[in-house]
N, C-alpha and C positions, 0 to 999 in steps of 0.2 A: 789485668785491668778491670774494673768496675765495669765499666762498658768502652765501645769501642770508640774511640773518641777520635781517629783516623777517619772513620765512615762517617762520622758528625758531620766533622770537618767539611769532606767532599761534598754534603749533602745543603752546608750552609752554603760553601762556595758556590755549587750548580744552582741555588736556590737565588741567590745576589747575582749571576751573569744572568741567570732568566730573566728577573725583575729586571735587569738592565736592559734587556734585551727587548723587551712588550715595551717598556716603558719611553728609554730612548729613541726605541725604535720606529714609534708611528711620529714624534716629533723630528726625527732627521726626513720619514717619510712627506712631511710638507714639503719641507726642502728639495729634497726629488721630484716630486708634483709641483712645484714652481712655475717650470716653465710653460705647460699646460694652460697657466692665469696669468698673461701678462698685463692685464689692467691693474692701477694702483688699489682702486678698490678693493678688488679681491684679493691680493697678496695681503694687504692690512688684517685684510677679514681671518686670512689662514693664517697671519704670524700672533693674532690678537688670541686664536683657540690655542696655544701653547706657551702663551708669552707669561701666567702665572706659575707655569710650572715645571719649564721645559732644563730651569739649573739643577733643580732638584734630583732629577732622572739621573743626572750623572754622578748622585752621590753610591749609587751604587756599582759604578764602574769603579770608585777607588776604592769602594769594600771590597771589591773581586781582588782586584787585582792587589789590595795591602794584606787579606786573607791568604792569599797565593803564597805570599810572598814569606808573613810569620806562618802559616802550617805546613806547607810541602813547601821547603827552600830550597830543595835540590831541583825541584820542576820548575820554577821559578827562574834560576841560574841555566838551566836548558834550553827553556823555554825564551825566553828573551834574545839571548843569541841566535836562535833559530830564525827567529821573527822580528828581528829588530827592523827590517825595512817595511812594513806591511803598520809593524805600532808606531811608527814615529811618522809613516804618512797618516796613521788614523787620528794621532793626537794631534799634527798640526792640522788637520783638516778641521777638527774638532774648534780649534784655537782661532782660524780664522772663520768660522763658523760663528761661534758663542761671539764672535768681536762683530763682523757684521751683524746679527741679531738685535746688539744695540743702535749701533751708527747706524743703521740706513735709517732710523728716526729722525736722528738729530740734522741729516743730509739736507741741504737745503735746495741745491740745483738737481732736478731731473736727470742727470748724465750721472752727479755723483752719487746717485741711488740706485742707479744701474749697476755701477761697479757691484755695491754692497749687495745687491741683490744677486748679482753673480759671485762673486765671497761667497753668498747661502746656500747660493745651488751649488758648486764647485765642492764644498766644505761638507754638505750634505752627499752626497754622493761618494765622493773620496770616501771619507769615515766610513759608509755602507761597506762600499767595496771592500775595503782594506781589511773590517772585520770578516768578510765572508773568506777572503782571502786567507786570511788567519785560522778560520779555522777549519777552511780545507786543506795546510799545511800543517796542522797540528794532527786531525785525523789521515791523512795519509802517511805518517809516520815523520819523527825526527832521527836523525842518524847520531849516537850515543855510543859514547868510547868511555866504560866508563862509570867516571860521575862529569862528563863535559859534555857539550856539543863537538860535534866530530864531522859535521857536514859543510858543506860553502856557500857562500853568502846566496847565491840564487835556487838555491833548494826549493825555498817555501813558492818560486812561478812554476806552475805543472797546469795543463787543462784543467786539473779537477779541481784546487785552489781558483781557478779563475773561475771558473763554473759553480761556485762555493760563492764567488763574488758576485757574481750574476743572480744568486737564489735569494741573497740576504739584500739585494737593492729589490729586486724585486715585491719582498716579502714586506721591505719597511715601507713600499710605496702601497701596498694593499693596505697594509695599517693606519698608514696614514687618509688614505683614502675614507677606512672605514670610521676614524675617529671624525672627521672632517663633518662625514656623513650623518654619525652623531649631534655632534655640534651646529649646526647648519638647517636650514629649512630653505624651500622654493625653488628656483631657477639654476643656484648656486648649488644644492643639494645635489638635484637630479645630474648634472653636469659630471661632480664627484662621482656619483653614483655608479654612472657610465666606465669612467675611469677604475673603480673598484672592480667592473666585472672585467676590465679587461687586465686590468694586472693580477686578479685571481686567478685568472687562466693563464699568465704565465708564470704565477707562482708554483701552482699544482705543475706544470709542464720540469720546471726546476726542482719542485721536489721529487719528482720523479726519475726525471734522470741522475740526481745526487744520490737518491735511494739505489737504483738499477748500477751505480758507480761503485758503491760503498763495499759490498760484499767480495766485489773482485781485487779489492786492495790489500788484503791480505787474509789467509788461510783461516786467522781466529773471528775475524767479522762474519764469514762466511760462515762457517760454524755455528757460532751463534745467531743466525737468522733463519739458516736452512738447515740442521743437522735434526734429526731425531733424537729425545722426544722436544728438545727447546723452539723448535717451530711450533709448538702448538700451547708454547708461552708469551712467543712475541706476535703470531699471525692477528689478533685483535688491534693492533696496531695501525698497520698499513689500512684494513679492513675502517677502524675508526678516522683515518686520514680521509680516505675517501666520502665518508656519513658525514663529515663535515663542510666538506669544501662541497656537497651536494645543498646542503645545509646553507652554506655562507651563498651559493649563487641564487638559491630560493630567496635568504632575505634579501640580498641586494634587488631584484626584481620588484619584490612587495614594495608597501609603502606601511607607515604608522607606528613602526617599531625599529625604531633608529639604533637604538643601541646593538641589536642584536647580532646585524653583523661585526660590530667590534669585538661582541664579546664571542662569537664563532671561533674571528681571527685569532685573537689570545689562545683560544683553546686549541687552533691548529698548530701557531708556535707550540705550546703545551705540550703537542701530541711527536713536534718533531723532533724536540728537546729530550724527549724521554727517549727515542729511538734511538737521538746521536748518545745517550746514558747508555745505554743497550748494548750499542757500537762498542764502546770506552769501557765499558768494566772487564775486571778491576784496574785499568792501569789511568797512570794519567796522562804518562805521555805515549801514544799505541806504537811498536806493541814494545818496550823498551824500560819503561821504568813505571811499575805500579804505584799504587796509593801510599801502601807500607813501606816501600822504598823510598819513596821522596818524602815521608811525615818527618815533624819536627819530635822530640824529646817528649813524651809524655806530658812531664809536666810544663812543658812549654803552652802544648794544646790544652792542658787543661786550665792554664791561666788566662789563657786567647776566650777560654770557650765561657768562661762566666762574665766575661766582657763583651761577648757577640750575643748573650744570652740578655743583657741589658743594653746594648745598642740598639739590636736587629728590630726589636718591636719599637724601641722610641723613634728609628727612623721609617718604619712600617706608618705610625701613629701620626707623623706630622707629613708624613705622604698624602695617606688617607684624606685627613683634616684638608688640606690644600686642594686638592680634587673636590671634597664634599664642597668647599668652597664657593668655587667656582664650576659650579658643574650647573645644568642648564645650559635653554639654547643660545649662541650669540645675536644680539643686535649688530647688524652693522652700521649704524650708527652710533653705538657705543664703545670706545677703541679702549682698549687695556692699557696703553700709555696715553 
């Protein structure tokens, strides 16, 4: 091969759930900080900071997942079976999520805004979970006979999946928090702000425990975190997780530089995201079927990959564009519908 167009692959796919992940993630995180704001005012003011851009987020959950699907089709067919109850409550949640986000506008009576306002929270929270879930059932391993799934329908509920669920509501309501915090100025800020240092601290609390989890799941995680000399490739890690989240409760305290904690938070996804890489290599599904086992036909990936080579940046480019957009702080007196 020219080069290794397997490794591409992975690196596009991890690349497209990241960006889904920072991206979607602080706009389900309003949805989870809901209830926190139950005056109409301020819900307006939180669904107005996401409301240009919050369709767009999920174009890169169907790159992941249609990426998945042409380059590794054998993970793909594994994978779904595994997790089919965890994606089809993440997608309906999704579904009546994206649906309340319109209707509770057009809602006319106070009661039926309510409903729709619990749709967002219910829909926002589900979908959290359900990904965390996912992907503590993926990291704790699939059981494979095979080229099939070989396990039973309630595999993927274990403590550490739920605990996996626990870290990713957690993490999207930090984001949320910290995007909010951005976006926002005065009375309505400071309130957020509050709320940011306290779901910091129990997001560090869940990384923590999912970290201190992970190596005892199986012989090759552990290896790879603690075996000599590869501990003293990945110790900068854990080490840079902690400089950050020191980092994220510094700016949350301060005042003047709004953005900074958001852009902290991104870098601590960043930092976890590389770790859960860490975890996972080479395989994709742990510890059962690698990279090179699940790729599609060479020149399959290589027809994929000048196609993701002319998508990935035109969907990059009108991302951008929409953010540069509308970026600045909100009026709340000026509503996005």
């Amino acid at each position: 091969m020219p080069f290794d167009l397997t490794t591409a692959w992975a690196l596009i796919l991890a690349f497209a759930v990241f960006v889904y992940v920072v991206l979607d993630g602080f706009d389900l995180g309003i949805g989870i900080l809901y209830p926190f704001f139950p005056s109409k005012r301020d819900r307006d003011l939180m669904m107005n900071s996401v409301a240009p851009v919050w369709d767009g987020n999920e174009t890169w959950l169907v790159l992941g997942g249609g990426g998945l699907l042409a380059a590794f089709p054998l993970a793909y067919a594994i994978i779904l079976p595994a997790l089919y109850p965890p994606i089809i409550a993440m997608l309906l949640a999704l579904v009546f999520r994206g649906v309340a986000f319109e209707f509770r506008w057009r809602a006319v009576r106070p009661r039926t805004k309510r409903y729709w306002d619990a749709a967002f929270i219910g829909g926002s929270i589900l979908a959290s979970f359900a990904q965390g879930i996912a992907l503590g059932a993926l990291l704790q391993g699939i059981e494979v006979e095979g080229r099939a799934y070989a396990g039973g329908w309630w595999d993927w509920l274990t403590p550490f999946s739920l605990l996996c669920g626990l870290a990713v509501v957690s993490g999207y309501a930090l984001l949320g928090a910290c995007w909010l915090t951005m976006k926002t100025e005065g009375l309505f800020q400071s309130r957020v702000r509050g709320l940011a240092r306290g779901f910091a601290l129990a997001t560090v609390a869940c990384i923590g425990a999912v970290s201190l989890a992970t190596p005892f799941l199986d012989a090759g995680y552990f290896d790879r975190w603690f075996s000599w000399p590869q501990i003293l490739w990945v110790s900068p890690v854990p080490v840079l997780v902690a400089a950050l989240m020191l980092g994220l409760w510094v700016s949350l305290r301060a005042t003047g530089r709004d953005a900074l904690p958001f852009l902290l938070a991104l870098a601590l996804f960043g930092l976890c995201f590389l770790g859960l890489g860490i975890s996972m290599w080479p395989y994709i599904i742990p510890t059962s079927v690698t990279l090179a086992e699940a790729a599609a036909p060479y020149e399959s990936q290589l027809f994929m990959f000048w196609g993701a080579a002319v998508l990935v940046p035109v969907i990059l480019g009108y991302t951008a564009y929409a953010y540069w957009v509308f970026r600045g702080k909100l009026d709340p007196d000026e509503g996005y519908h």
